[in-house]
N, C-alpha and C positions, 0 to 999 in steps of 0.2 A: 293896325299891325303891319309891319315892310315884309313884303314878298318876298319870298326865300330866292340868292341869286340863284340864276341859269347857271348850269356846270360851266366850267373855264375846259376850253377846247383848246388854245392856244397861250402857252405858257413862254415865254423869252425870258431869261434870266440871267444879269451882267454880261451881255452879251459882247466881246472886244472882236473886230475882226481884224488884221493887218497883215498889208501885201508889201512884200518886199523885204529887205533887210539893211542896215545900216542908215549911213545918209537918203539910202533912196523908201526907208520906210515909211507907208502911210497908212493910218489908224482909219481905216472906212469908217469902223465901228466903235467906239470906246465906252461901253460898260451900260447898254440902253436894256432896259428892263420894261415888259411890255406884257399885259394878259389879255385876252380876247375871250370875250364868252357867248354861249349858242345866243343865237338871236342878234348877236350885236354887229354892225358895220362899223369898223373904226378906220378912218382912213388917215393919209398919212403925207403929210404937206413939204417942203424944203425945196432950197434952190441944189440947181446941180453942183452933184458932187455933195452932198450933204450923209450919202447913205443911204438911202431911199429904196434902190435897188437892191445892195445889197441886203438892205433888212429883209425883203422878201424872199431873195435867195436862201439865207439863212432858216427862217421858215420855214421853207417847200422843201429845205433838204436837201437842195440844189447847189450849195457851197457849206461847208463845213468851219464853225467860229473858232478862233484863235483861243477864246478864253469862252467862258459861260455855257450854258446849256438851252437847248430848244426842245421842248416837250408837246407832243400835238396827242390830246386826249389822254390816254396812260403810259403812249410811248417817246423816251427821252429819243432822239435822234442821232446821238453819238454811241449809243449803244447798239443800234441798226446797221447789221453790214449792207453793201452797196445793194443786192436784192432785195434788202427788208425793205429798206428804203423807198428801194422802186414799185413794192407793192403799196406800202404806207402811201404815194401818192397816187397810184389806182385806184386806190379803194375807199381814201378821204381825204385827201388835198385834190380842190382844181386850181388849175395856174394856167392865169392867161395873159402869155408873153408880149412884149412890146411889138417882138416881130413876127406876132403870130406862129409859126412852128409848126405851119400843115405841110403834110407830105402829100409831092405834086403828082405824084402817082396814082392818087386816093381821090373818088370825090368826097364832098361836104358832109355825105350821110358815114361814108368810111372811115373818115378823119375822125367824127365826132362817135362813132362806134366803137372804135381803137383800142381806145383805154380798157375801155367793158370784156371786148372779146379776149385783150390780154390776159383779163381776170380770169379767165375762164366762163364766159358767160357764153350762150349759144349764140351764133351768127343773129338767127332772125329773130331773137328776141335782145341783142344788143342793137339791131336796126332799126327795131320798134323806139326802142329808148333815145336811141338818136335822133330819130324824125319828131320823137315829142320834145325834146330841145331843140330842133331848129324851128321848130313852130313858136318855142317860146320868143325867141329872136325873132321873128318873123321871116324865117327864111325857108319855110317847110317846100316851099317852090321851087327851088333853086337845090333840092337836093343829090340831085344826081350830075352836078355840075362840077366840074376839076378848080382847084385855087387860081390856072390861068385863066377861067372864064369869069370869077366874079373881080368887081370893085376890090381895091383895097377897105372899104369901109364893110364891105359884104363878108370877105373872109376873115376883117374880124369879127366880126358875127360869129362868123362857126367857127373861131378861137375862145368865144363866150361857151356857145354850146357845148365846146367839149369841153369846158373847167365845169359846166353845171350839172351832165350826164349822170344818173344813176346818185345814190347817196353819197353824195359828198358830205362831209360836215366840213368843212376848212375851205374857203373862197378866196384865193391871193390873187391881186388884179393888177400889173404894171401899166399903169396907161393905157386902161381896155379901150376910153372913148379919143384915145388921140389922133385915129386913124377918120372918124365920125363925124357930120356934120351934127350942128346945133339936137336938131330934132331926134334923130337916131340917137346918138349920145346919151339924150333924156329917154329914149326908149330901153336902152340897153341896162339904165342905172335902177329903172324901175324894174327890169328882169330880177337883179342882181339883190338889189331891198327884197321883194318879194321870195327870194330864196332863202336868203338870211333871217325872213321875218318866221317864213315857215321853220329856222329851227337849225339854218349852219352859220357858222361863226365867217365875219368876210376880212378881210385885210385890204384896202385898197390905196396904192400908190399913185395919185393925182398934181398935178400942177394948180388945177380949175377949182377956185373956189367953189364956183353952182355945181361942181359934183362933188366935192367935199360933202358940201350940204345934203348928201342924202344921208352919211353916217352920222354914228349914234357920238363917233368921239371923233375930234381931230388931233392928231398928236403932229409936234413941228422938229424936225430936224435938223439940225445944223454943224456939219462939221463932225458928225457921227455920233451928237449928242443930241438925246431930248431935252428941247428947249423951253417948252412948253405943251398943255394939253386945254383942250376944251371940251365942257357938253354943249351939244345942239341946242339943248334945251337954255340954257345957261354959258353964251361964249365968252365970258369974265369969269368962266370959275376955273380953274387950274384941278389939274385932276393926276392922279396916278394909278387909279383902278378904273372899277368898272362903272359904266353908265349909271347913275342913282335910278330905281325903279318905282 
């Protein structure tokens, strides 16, 4: 008997995005339709300028589509005003930006606390939460250190930590390991499987085949269109839903 699917956490539907008007108008997005469900890494391939970005903008709630709809678990994201929004990704979208997005004011344990204590969460028990995410990244060391004193490959580390902090169900990833050497890279993607497997849905935007390959689906974009899709298990089969279980 086939295992009943995991809930769909992230829902994309005809999604059109387009900036600009007249002759200088361009279709980022035209009409990409996309589900994401708990447990699943899907990540997400093209050459630049293909949409890539903005798909995950679109997602996180962070740019608002031209045409279609974005629903993360029961909430559509066009019906969300600007606060709802910014709670919706407090409390279950993490996103971690290409250019990182710590505040240099803050160290590593406060950066990755932020989000939580926004919530309303208690100081020393959103520090607790924070220090067990940068442990997961292996940065539990480096925690009381400001963004000018680490590596660029370090503070994206605890650009990881704080998309992973507290229950997320929704994991959107721009180019987590682009800042990363080889090894780190595969340290971080294993962080990131290992989250997802426990039960949140991940969205990840990649150039790198070898980390493609950690998800459950690769979907290829081009020119704002899905071009094609693959399972891991099966990369000749073409797909438009969910992972087969």
């Amino acid at each position: 008997m086939t295992a009943p699917a995991e809930p769909i956490v992230l829902t994309l539907t005809d999604l059109v995005r387009v900036h600009g008007h007249g002759a200088q108008e361009v279709r980022a997005l035209d009409g990409v339709s996309l589900t994401v469900r708990m447990g699943e890494l899907v990540a997400v391939m093209g050459p630049s300028g293909s949409g890539k970005s903005t798909l995950l903008n679109l997602a996180g709630g962070l740019d608002s589509p031209t045409a279609g709809s974005v629903r993360v678990t029961r909430d559509v994201l066009s019906g969300l005003d600007a606060k709802g929004r910014a709670a919706l990704r407090r409390r279950r979208i993490g996103y971690v930006f290409q250019d990182f997005n710590l505040i240099p004011a803050l160290t590593a344990a406060e950066n990755v606390a932020l989000p939580r204590e926004l919530d309303g969460l208690r100081v020393r028990r959103a520090r607790r939460e924070a220090l067990d995410s940068l442990a997961d990244v292996g940065l539990a060391e480096l925690a009381d250190r400001f963004p000018d004193e680490l590596s660029g490959g370090q503070q994206q580390r605890v650009a990881i930590a704080r998309a992973l902090v507290g229950p997320r169900r929704l994991i959107l990833a721009d180019e987590p390991t682009g800042a990363l050497d080889s090894a780190t890279g595969e340290a971080v993607m294993r962080v990131v499987r290992a989250r997802v497997d426990a039960g949140a849905a991940g969205l990840l935007v990649t150039h790198e085949p070898r980390f493609a390959a950690w998800a459950d689906r690769t979907v290829f974009l081009r020119d704002g269109v899905i071009v094609d899709a693959t399972d891991a298990d099966d990369p000749g089969q073409l797909l438009t839903g969910s992972r087969p279980r």
